[in-house]
Structure formats: C-alpha cells, structure tokens
C-alpha positions as CSV (number, residue, x, y, z in Angstrom):
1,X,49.0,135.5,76.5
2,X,50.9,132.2,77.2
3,X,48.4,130.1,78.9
4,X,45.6,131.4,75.9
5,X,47.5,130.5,73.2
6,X,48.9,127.2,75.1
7,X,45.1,125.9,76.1
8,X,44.0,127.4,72.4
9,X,46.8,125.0,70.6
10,X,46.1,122.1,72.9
11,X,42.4,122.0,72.1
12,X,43.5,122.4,68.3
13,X,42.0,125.7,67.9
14,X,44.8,126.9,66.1
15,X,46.2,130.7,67.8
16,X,47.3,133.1,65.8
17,X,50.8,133.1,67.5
18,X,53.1,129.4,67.5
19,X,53.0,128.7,71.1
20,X,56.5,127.1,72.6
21,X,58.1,125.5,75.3
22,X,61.5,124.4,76.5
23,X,63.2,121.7,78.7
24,X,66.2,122.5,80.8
25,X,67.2,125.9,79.9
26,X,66.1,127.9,82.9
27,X,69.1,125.7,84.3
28,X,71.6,127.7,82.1
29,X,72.6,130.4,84.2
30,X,74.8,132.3,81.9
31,X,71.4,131.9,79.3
32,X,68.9,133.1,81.6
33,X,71.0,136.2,82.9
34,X,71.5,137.4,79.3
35,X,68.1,137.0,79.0
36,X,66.4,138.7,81.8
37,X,69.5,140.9,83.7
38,X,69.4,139.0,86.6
39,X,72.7,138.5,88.2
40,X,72.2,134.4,88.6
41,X,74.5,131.8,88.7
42,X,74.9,128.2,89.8
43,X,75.9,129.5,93.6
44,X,73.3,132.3,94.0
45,X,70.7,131.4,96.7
46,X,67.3,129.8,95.2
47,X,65.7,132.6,96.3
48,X,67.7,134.3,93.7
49,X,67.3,131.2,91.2
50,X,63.3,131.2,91.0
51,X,63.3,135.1,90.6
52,X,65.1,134.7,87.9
53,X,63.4,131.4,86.2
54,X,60.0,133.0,86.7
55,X,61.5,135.9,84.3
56,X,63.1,133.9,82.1
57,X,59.9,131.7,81.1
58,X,58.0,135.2,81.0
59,X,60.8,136.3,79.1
60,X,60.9,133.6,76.4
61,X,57.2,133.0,77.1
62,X,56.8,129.3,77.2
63,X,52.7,128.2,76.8
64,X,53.4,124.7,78.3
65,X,55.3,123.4,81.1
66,X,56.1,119.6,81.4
67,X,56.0,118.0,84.3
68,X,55.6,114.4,86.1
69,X,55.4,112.8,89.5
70,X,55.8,109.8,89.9
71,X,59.2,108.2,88.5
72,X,61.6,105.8,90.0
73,X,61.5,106.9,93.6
74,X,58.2,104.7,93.6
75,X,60.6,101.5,93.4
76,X,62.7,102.5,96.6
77,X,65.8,100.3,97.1
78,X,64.8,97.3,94.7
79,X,65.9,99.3,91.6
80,X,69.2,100.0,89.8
81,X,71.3,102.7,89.5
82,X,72.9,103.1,86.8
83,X,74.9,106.2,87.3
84,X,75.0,109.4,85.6
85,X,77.4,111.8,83.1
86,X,77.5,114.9,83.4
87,X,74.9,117.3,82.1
88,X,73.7,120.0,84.9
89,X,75.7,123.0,84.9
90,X,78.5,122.5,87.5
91,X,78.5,118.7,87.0
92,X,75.7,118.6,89.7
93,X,74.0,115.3,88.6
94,X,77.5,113.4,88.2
95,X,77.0,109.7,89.4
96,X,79.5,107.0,89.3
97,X,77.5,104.4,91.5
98,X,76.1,101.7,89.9
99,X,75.0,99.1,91.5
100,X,72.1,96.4,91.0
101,X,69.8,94.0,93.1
102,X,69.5,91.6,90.0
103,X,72.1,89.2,89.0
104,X,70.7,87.1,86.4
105,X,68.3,87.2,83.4
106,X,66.2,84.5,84.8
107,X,66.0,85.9,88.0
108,X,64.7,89.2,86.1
109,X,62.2,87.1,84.4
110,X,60.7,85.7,87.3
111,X,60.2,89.3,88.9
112,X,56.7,90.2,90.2
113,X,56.0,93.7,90.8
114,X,52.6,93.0,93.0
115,X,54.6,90.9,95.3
116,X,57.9,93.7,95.2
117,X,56.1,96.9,95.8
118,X,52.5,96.1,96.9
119,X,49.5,97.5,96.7
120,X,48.4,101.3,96.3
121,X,45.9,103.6,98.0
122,X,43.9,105.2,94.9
123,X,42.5,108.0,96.9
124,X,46.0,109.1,98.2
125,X,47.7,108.8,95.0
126,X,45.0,110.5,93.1
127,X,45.5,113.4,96.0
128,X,48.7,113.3,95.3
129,X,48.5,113.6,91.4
130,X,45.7,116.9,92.0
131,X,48.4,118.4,94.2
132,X,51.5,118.0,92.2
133,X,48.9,119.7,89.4
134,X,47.7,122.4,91.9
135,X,51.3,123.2,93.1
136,X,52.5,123.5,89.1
137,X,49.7,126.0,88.1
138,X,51.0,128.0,91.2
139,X,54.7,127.9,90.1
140,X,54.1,128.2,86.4
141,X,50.9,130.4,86.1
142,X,51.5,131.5,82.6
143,X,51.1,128.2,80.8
144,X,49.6,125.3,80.8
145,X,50.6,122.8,83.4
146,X,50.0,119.0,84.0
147,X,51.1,116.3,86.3
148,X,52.0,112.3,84.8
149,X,53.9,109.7,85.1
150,X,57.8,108.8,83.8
151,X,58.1,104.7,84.2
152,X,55.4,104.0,82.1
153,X,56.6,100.8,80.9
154,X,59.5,100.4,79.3
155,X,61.5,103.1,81.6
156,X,60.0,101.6,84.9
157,X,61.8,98.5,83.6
158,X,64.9,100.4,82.9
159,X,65.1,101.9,85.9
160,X,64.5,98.6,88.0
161,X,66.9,96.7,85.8
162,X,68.9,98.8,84.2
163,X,70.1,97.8,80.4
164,X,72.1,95.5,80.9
165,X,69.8,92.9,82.8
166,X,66.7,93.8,80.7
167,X,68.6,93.5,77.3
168,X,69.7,90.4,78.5
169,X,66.7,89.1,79.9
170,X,64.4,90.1,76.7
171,X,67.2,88.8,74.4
172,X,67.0,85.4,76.8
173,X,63.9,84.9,76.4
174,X,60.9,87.7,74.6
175,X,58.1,85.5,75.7
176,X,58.9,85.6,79.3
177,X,60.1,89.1,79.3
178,X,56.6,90.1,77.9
179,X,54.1,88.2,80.3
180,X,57.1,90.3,82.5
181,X,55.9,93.5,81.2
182,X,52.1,92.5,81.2
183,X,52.6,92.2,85.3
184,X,54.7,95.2,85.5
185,X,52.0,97.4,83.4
186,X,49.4,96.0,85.6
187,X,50.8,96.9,88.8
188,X,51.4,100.5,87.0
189,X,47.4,100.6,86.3
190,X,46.9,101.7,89.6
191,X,48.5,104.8,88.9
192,X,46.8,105.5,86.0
193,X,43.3,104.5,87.3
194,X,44.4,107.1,90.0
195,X,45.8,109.5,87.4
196,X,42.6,109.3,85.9
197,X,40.3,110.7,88.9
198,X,42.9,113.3,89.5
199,X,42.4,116.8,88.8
200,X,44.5,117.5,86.0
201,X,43.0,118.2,82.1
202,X,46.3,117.4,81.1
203,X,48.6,114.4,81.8
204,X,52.3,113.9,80.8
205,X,52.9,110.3,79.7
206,X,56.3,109.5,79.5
207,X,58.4,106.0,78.4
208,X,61.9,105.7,77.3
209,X,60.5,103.1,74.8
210,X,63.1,103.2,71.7
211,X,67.0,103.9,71.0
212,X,68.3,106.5,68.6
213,X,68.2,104.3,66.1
214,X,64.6,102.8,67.2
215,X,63.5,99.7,68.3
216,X,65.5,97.8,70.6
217,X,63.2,94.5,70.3
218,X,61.5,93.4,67.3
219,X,58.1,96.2,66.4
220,X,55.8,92.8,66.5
221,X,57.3,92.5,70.0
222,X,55.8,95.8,71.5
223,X,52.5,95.5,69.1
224,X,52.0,92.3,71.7
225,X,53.2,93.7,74.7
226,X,53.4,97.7,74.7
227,X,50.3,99.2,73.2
228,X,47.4,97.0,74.2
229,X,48.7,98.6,78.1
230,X,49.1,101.3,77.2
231,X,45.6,101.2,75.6
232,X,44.9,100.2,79.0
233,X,46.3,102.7,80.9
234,X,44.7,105.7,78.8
235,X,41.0,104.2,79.0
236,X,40.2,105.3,81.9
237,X,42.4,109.2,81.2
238,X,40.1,109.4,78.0
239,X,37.2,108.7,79.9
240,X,37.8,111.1,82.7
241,X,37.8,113.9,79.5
242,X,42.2,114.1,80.1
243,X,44.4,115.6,77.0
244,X,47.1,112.7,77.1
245,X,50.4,114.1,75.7
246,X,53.4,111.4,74.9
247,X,57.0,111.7,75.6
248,X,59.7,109.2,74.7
249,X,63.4,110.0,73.4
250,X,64.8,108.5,70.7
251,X,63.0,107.5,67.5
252,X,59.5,106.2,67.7
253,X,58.3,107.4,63.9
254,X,57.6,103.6,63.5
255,X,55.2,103.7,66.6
256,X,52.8,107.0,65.7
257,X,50.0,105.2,64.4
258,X,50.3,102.6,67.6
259,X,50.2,105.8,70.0
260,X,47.7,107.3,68.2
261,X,45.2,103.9,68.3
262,X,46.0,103.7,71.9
263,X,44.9,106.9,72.7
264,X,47.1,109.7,72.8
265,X,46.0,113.1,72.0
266,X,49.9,114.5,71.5
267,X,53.9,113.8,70.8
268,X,56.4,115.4,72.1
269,X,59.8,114.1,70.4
270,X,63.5,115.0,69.9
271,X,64.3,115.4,66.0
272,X,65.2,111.9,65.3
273,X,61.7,111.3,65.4
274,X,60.0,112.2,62.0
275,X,58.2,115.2,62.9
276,X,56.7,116.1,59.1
277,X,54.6,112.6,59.2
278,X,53.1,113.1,61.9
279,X,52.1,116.7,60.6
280,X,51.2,115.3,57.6
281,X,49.0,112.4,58.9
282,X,47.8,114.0,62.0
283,X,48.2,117.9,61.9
284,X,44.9,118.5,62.5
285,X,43.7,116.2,64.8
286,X,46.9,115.9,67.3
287,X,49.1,118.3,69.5
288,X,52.9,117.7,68.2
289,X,56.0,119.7,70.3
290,X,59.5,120.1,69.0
291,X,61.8,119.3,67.2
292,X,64.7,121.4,66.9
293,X,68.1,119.9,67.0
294,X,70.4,121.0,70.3
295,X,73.1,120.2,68.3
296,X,72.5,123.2,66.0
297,X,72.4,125.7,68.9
298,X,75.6,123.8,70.6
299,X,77.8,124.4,67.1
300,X,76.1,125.4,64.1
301,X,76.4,128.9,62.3
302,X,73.5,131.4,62.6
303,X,72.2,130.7,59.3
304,X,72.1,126.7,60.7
305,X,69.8,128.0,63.3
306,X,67.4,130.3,61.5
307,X,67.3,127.8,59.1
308,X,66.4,124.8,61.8
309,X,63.7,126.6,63.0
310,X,62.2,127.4,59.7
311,X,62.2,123.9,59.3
312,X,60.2,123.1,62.4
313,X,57.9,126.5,62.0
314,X,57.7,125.1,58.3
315,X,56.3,122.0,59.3
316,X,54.0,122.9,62.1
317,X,52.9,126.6,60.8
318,X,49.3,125.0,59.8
319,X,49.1,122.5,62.2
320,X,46.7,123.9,65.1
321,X,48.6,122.2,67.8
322,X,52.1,122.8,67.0
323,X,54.3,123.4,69.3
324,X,57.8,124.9,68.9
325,X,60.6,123.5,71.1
326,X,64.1,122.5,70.9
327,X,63.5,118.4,70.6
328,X,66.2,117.4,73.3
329,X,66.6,120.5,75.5
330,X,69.3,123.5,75.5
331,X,71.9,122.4,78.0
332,X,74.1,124.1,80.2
333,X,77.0,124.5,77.4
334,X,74.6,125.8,74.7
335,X,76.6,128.9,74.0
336,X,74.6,131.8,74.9
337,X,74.6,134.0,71.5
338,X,73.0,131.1,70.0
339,X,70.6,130.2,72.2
340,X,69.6,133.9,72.1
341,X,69.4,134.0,68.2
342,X,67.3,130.4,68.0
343,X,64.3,132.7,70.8
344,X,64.8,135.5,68.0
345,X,64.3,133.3,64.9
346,X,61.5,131.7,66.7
347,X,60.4,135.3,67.6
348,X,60.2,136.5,64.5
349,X,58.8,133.6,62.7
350,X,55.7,132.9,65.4
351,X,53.3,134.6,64.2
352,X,50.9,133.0,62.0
C-alpha cells in the first residue's frame, strides 16, 4: 500500500517496493486519460478533473504528496511580479505583467520586513498549518501528506524583489544584502515557530536557493547568511519530533553537507543536483526523491528512458529512503507513450 511503503521509506525502514511520487502530471490530461480511461480534458468540469486525478495517483500509486501553504500571497501588494511563460496545459499560467514596488538597490537594502508585513498570530497560523495538513490527508489518503512553507529565504526574496533588484542589490553590496536576509529570515521565524506546534509529522521546506549552474553569490556568502537560519528555523521542527524534507531547483550538490548540519532529514532535487553523493554519503541516514530527467521523457528514445530510470533505481535501490521521481516534473507536452513507458520501467524495476 502507498501510504505503508511511503511512511516505511520516510522513517528509513527500507520497504520492499521503491515508493515514488510525481509533480505536475495529474495536470496532463491527455497522460492521465491514457492512464485511467477517464474522458478528461483541460475543459471538463472539476468535478470531472478530481475523479480522474484521484485515479490517476491510485493508478501510478504515488507514496508521497508534496505540498506547501504559505508562499508569496503572504507578502500581498509589496512584492514583484515577475510574469510567467507558459507551462500549464492550455497556456493557463501565461503572465506578461511585471511590475515592481522597488526601484533601486539601495532602497532594497534598506527593506525591513517587520515594519512591511507586521507581526503574526502563532496560534492562527499554526491552525492554519494543522488544517492545510488535515485537508491534504483528506484529498490524498493514499500517501503521505505534509504542509510547509515555499519563501523560505532565498525565494521570499525573489518573490518580493524579483532578480533583477536582488542581483543587483547583493552584487551592490553582500554585506548589506545579508544583515537584509538575517531580518527577512527572522520575520519568517514566526512561521516556522508556528510550523513547528502544527500538526504535521512531516513539513515541506522549500527555497529556490541556487541556479542551474549553482550558486549565484559566493558559497562563503550563504555559509554566513543561509544556513545558521535555516538552522534556526528547523530547531524548533526537530524539537517538535517533525521529518523536515528540502526542496530547491537547480544544483545545490555543493550545499548537502550544509542542509544536512542544519537539520534536514531529506532532498528532493531535479537531476542537476548530484543525486549518487548524497546516496553515497547519506543513503542510510536521509530520505532522497528524484531524479529523473523530464527532458528524457519529452525526446529521448525508449531505451533513453529505461535506461534513466535504471540510473536513479541504481542509485537509490539500497538506500531505505529513496524515492523515485522525475527531478523537475512531467509537463503538459510530455508525449504520452513515454510518460507511459518511464511508470512501466519504474514498474518493473520497484521491487526490491
């Protein structure tokens, strides 16, 4: 069963099957109707469209759901928008307003969150954190489920200054545009102290914190700045007996150890991040969830797929808290014949 083998791998326990999740393909229509029968599409009513999701993830039996609350809505108006391309199915998410209330790096600098946004009420945010949990369980009862938060630290600056304005302003000056983030990450405690008394035994911590490529200010920089928050803000999670899972896109290989000495208990990465160290260093003592390439399923040959996730199986197969995944989710345009074969690889190869 999903949420036994899910709960089994999380606590490193090691189930005989390779537990999995996904991210974004119960949005490909075309996918999930191949997959389960139903007649869904784009148009169809939602009733119609959670039918057919709640078969699809029983269908492809994901073990783990991930899931946050609070992101950039917390900011309301003072925050950028940056736009958006197109990725939903239907160009759904298309965005061409951007916009921002910042029009200098000093002026970015000098930004104090406390005085911008205020103060928080634990007890209604932990409420709300127990709820967002309670409501996912409901939706998703065959896996595990958690609640978290998205603007950790590095994407809540993102998203209230957007790249341009925070490249400049940390390029300006890094001293400044620490002590910045040391204000910002306090004002964020509060969520985490909330986080912490919620009701959730496992939180999703996510942070935008690297570029393909990696870091985009000097490693010293976020040894100073990053990590002795985030130590911080997973304190009071550990305390509280929480399973703290990681998220950021891009590659953050050069960052493990510093997640794992704050306090993380698991990675989930895309495949630019180096998946076989952290297996080999911490296999057995950390959850780790991905990393197949998209770009594989979007144009490689079958034997490309099979032979991607023999990689990742290959690398995680003895790893108790492996979990298989494609590393930066199957979008809309996947083609469905090989999105289908990648489940059936991964079908055939689960079983330990």
């Amino acid at each position: 069963m999903s949420y036994e083998d899910g709960w089994t791998a999380i606590n490193l326990e090691m189930p005989a099957r390779i537990p999995r999740t996904e991210y974004s393909a119960e949005g490909h229509f075309a996918l999930v109707k191949a997959a389960t029968g139903i007649n869904v599409f784009l148009d169809s009513p939602d009733e119609i469209k959670h039918k057919a999701r709640e078969a699809f993830v029983r269908a492809w039996n994901f073990d783990f759901f991930w899931n946050v609350l609070i992101g950039g809505g917390i900011f309301g108006e003072l925050r950028t928008s940056m736009g958006h391309a197109v990725y939903a199915e239907g160009g759904t998410d298309f965005n061409t307003n951007i916009t921002c209330p910042f029009s200098s790096p000093e002026e970015v600098l000098a930004f104090d969150p406390w005085q911008a946004y205020g103060r928080q009420d634990k007890a209604e945010l932990t409420r709300a954190f127990s709820e967002h949990y309670s409501n996912s369980c409901k939706g998703n009862p065959t896996g595990v489920n958690m609640t978290g938060i998205y603007v950790t630290c590095i994407s809540g600056l993102i998203d209230i200054f957007g790249w341009d304005m925070l490249l400049l302003a940390a390029g300006t000056d890094p001293e400044a545009f620490g002590e910045l983030t040391n204000r910002y990450c306090s004002w964020m405690q509060q969520y985490f102290d909330a986080l912490a008394d919620a009701d959730a035994p496992v939180v999703m911590i996510h942070d935008d914190m690297v570029w393909t490529s990696g870091a985009f200010i000097a490693p010293a920089w976020y040894r100073k700045y990053v990590f002795p928050n985030f130590k911080k803000y997973f304190d009071p999670l550990r305390e509280s007996g929480k399973k703290i899972m990681f998220t950021s896109d891009g590659n953050y290989t050069e960052f493990i150890d510093d997640l794992v000495e704050s306090g993380v208990h698991g990675f989930v990465l895309e495949p630019t991040t180096d998946m076989n160290y952290i297996a080999e260093k911490y296999g057995k003592t950390h959850v780790f969830i991905g990393n197949a390439d998209t770009r594989i399923l979007l144009s490689g040959t079958k034997d490309a797929i099979r032979a991607e996730v023999e990689r990742c199986i290959g690398i995680g197969r003895n790893c108790p808290g492996f979990f298989m995944a494609v590393g930066n989710h199957i979008p809309p345009n996947t083609p469905v014949d090989n999105a289908l074969y990648y489940n059936e690889c991964y079908e055939k190869l689960s079983r330990r």
